[in-house]
C-alpha positions, 0 to 999 in steps of 0.5 A: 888526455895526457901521456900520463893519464893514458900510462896510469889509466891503462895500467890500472885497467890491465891489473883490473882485467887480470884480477877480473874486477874491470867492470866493478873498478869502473863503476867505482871511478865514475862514481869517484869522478863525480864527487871530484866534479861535484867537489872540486875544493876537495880535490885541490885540498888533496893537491895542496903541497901546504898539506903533508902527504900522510895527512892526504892519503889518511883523507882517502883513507877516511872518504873511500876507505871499505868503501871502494877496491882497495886497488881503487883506492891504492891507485887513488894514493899512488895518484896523490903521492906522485902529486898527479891527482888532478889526472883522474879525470884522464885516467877515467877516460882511459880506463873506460875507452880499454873497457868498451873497446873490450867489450865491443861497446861504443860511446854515442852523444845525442844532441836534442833540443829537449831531454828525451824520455827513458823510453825514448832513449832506450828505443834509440839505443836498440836502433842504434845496436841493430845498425852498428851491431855493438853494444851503445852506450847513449849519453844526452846533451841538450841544446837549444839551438836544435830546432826539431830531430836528433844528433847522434855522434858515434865512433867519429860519425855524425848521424844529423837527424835535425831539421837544421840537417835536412835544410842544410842537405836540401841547400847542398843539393839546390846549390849542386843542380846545374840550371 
């Protein structure tokens, strides 16, 4: 993340603090960031230089306009005019990390081989709120090299519930004993 994703990020965390719509403003972020990953020739149509910078901002306009908080939008614009877009994305990050540090919640990744059902990911979250005693918000990634368990990283910790793990601490430990 970059200083000035850190700078506008943060900066429009405080004004939606202050106004008491940080979760709301949040939500609609996200949601933004999607589009621009899902769209990303409508990004780099709202970069391109070749364009005035009324007709980009008339462009937000037209695609969020009534649609998101007019301070959502206006950082949007300010975005654009300052030829910056492209640090949404960090600014996203920035603004979500003030949020859950705010709001005593923690981002959590499970590694799985296989994607875990609804229930399965909720009874994890709920183990995971008891130990840490935080609200966790869980995020899934899957990945074929897991054999069998669970990978868990939360707040730069490494919970390694896989049978790769348990093999890798069982070799730990053979290698330890002294014959």
């Amino acid at each position: 993340m970059t200083q000035a994703a850190r700078v506008y990020g943060g900066s429009l965390y405080d004004l939606a603090t202050e106004e008491k719509l940080d979760g709301q403003i949040m939500e609609q972020m996200n949601e933004i960031r999607q589009i621009f990953r899902e769209n990303p020739g409508y990004l780099k149509l709202l970069g391109e230089p070749a364009i005035p910078q009324e007709e980009r901002i008339k462009l937000l306009d037209e695609a969020f306009g009534g649609q998101v908080e007019p301070y959502l939008l206006n950082f949007l614009k300010l975005l654009c005019e300052k030829k910056i877009l492209r640090e949404f994305s960090g600014c996203c990050e920035e603004f979500t990390r003030r949020y859950n540090a705010d709001h005593g919640i923690v981002e959590a990744l499970v590694t799985s081989a296989v994607k875990l059902k609804d229930d399965q990911m909720e009874a994890l979250r709920i183990k995971l709120e008891k130990i840490s005693g935080k609200k966790i918000h869980l995020t899934q990634k899957t990945d074929p090299t897991v054999l069998a368990g669970l990978r868990v990283e939360m707040e730069g910790i490494q919970l390694d519930g896989t049978v790769q793990g348990r093999i890798s601490d069982i070799t730990k430990k053979l290698n330890e004993v002294v014959v």
